[in-house]
C-alpha positions as CSV (number, residue, x, y, z in Angstrom):
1,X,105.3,189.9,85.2
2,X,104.1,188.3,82.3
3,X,107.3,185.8,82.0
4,X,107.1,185.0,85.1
5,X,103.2,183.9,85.1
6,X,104.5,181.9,82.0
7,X,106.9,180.4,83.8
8,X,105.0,179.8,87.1
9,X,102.3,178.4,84.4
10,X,104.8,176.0,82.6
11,X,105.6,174.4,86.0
12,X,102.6,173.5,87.0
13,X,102.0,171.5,83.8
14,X,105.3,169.4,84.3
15,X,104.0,168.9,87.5
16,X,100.5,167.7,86.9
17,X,102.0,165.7,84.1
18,X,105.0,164.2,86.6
19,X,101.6,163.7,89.1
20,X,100.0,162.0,85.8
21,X,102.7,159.8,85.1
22,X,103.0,158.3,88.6
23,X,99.2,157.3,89.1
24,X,99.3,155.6,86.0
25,X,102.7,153.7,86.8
26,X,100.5,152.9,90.1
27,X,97.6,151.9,88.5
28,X,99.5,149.3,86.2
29,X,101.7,148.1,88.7
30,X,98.1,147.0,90.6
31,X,96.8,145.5,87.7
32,X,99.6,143.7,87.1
33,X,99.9,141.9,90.8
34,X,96.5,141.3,90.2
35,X,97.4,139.2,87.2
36,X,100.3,137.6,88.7
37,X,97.8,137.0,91.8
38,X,95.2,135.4,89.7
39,X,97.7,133.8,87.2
40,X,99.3,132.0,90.2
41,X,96.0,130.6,91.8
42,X,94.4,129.5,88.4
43,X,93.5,126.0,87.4
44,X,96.6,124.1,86.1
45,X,94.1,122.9,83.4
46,X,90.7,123.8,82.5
47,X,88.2,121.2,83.0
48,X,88.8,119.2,86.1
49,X,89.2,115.4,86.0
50,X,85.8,113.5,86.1
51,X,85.3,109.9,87.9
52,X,83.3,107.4,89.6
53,X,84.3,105.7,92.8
54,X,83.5,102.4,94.1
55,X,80.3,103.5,96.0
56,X,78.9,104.9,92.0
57,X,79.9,108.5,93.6
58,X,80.4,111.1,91.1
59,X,83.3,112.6,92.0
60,X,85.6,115.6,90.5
61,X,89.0,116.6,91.0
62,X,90.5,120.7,90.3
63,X,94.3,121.7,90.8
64,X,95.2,125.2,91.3
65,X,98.4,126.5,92.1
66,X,99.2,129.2,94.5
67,X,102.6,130.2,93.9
68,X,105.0,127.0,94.6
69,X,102.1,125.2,96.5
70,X,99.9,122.9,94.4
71,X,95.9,122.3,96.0
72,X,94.0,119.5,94.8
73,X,90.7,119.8,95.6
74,X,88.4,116.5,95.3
75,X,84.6,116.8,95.5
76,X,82.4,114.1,95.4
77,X,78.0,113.8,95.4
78,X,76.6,110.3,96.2
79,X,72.8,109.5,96.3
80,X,73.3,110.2,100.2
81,X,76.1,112.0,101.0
82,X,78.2,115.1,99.4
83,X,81.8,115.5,100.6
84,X,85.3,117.1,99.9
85,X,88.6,117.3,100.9
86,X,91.6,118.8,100.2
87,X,95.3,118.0,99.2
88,X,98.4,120.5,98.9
89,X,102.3,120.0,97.7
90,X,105.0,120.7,96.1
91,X,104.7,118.0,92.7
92,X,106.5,120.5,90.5
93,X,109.9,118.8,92.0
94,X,109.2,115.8,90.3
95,X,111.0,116.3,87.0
96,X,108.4,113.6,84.9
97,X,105.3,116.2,86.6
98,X,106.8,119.1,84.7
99,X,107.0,117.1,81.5
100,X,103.0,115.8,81.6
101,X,101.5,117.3,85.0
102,X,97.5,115.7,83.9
103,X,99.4,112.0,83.8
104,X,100.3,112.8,87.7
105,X,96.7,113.6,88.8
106,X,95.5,110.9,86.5
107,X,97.5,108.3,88.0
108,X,95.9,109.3,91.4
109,X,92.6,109.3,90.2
110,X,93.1,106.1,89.3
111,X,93.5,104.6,93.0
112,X,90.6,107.1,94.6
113,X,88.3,105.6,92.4
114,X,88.8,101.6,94.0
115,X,87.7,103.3,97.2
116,X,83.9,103.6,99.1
117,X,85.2,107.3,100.2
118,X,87.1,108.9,97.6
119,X,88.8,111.3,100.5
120,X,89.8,107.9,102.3
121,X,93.0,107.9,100.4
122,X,96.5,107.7,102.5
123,X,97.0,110.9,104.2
124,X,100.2,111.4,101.5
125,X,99.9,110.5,97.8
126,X,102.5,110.2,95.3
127,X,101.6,108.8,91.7
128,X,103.9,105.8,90.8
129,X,105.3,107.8,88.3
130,X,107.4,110.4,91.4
131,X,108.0,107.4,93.3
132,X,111.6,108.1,93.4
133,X,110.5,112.2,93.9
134,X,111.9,113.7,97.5
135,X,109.1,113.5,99.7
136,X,107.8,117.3,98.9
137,X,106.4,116.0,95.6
138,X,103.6,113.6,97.2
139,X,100.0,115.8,97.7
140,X,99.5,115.5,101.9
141,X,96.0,115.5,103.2
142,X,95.7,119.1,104.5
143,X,90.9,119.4,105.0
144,X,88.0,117.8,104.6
145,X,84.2,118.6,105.2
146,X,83.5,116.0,107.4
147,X,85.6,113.4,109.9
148,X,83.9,110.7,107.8
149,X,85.9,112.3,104.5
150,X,89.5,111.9,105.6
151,X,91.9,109.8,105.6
152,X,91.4,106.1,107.2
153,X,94.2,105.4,110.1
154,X,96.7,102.9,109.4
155,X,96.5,100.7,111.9
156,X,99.8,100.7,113.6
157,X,101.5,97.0,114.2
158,X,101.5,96.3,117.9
159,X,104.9,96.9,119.5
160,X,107.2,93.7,120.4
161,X,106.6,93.6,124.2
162,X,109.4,94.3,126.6
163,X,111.3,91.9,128.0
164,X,111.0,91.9,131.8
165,X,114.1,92.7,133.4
166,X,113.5,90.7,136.3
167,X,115.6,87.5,135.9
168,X,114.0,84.4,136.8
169,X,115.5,82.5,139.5
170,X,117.6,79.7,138.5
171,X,116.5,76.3,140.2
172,X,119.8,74.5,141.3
173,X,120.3,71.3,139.1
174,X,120.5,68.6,141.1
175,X,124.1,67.0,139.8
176,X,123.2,63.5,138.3
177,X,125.2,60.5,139.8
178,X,125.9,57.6,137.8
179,X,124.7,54.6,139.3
180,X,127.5,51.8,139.6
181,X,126.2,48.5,139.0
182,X,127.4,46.1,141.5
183,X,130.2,43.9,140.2
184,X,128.0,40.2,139.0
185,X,129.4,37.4,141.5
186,X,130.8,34.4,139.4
187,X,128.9,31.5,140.9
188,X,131.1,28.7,142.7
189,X,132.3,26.1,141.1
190,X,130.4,22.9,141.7
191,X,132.5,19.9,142.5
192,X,132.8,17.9,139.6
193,X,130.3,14.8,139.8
194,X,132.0,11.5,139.3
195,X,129.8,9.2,137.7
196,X,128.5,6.3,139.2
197,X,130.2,3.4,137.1
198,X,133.5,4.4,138.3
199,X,132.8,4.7,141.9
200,X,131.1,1.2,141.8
201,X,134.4,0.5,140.0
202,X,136.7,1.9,142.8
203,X,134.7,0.0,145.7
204,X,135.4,-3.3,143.6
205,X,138.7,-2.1,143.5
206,X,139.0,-0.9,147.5
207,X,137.2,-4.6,148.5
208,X,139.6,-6.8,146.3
209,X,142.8,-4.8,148.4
């Protein structure tokens, strides 16, 4: 009786330390997809990049990454106004963004700061430095606050109009005949006028016969 309450007794330890083992394993595995969670939707850097626009807003601009999806998030406070709006993409398949990811955001900042409405930008950006990127490395407008802080429409260039397929008549050309000029007359040839000395000559002549 005794061994077996031992027994019985060492059992129940291995399982309460099996039991043990397992809601620990749990517990860390939930930690750490909380880390990876919050690791992935961090800041790329620390203090966001500070600017000015045209219309003396004071505007900031944060990057967090959520996995392979990069937000850019720009917020700007005027005397009058407060706005934001939001960007997302890929820029990681640029290869110069993986060498100096702050010049890429830098050289955006650098044309929202020309504008009146710093979230008036093209509806896709892509620095000058990923110009030769594939299109997933450009930041594509994706929210704003207001209507007012998004994107300006391009204005589209007005299509070539249609030809009408209707043909016009043709008006029948009138054939142009050559006008023949009549063949000039040669005038008649005037009888040769015999001058009066010699007929005066030839009646002299006639009387003396």
């Amino acid at each position: 009786m005794l061994t077996q309450a031992s027994a019985l007794l060492l059992l129940a330890c291995c399982l309460w330390a099996v039991e043990g083992q397992n809601e620990n394993g749990n517990t860390r595995a939930d930690n750490g997809g909380a880390t990876a969670a919050a690791e992935n939707s961090k800041s790329v850097w620390e203090d966001p990049i500070q600017f000015n626009n045209k219309a003396k807003d004071f505007c900031t601009m944060s990057v967090t990454g959520q996995g392979n999806v990069t937000r850019l998030r720009i917020s700007c406070q005027g005397a009058e106004r407060t706005y934001w709006c939001e960007y997302t993409g890929k820029p990681q398949m640029c290869r110069p963004y993986n060498n100096n990811p702050h010049h890429y955001f830098t050289q955006i900042m650098w044309d929202l700061r020309k504008l009146q409405n710093a979230c008036q930008a093209p509806k896709a950006i892509k620095p000058q430095m990923c110009k030769r990127a594939p299109e997933d490395a450009q930041m594509v407008f994706s929210a704003s606050s207001t209507p007012e802080a998004a994107p300006a429409a391009i204005p589209q260039k007005p299509e070539k109009a249609q030809e009408s397929t209707l043909a016009k008549p043709e008006t029948p050309k009138v054939p142009i005949t050559k006008q023949t000029k009549p063949a000039a007359t040669k005038p008649e040839a005037k009888p040769a006028s015999v001058p009066t000395s010699l007929i005066g000559f030839r009646t002299n002549n006639e009387d003396s016969f």
